[in-house]
Phi, psi and omega in degrees: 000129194272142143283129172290341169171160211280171184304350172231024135315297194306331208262290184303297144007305184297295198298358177303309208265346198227117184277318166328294197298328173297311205275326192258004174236043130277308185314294171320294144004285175295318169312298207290347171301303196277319159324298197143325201283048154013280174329297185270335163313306189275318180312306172326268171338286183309345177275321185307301141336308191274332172302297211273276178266309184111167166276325173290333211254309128022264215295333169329291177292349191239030149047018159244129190280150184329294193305342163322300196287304202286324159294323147331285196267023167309183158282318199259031194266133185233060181314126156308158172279353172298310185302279160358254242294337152296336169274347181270283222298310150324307190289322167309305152343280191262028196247000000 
C-alpha cells in the first residue's frame, strides 16, 4: 500500500485544523521523556514543534538559536535539562 503523503505532513496538517490533537501530542512527547523513552520522547516534541511554531520562532523566546534546538531534539541530540524543561515549559505556555 503506497502512502499519499508522509507521517509528518499528516501530523503538520492535523495540528493545524485540531487544536486538541496539537495538545495531546506535546502530553505525549512529555509522558515518553518521563517514561525513559528519550527517543521517542525528542521525536514527539520535535513534530510538535516543527507543526505548531517552528524552530526559529522557539529559540526567540527561550534565548536559544534555532540550529541549537534542531540539534537538541535530533536522534543524536543529548539536551541539558535546563535546556528540555525550557522548551517543555515555553511550549506548555502556548499550548
Amino acid at each position: 500500500m503506497t502512502l499519499t503523503r508522509s507521517f509528518k505532513e499528516m501530523v503538520q496538517a492535523r495540528v493545524a485544523v485540531d487544536p486538541a490533537f496539537a495538545t495531546a501530542l506535546l502530553r505525549e512527547g512529555i509522558n515518553a521523556l518521563l517514561s525513559g523513552d528519550v527517543e521517542t520522547g525528542k521525536a514527539i516534541l520535535r513534530d510538535h514543534i516543527k507543526a505548531t511554531m517552528g524552530f526559529e520562532k522557539l529559540g526567540e523566546p527561550i534565548g536559544t538559536p534555532p540550529k541549537s534546538l534542531i540539534r537538541m531534539f535530533g536522534q543524536g541530540g543529548n539536551p541539558q535539562a535546563r535546556n528540555l524543561f525550557g522548551v517543555i515549559s515555553h511550549l506548555q505556555e502556548q499550548a
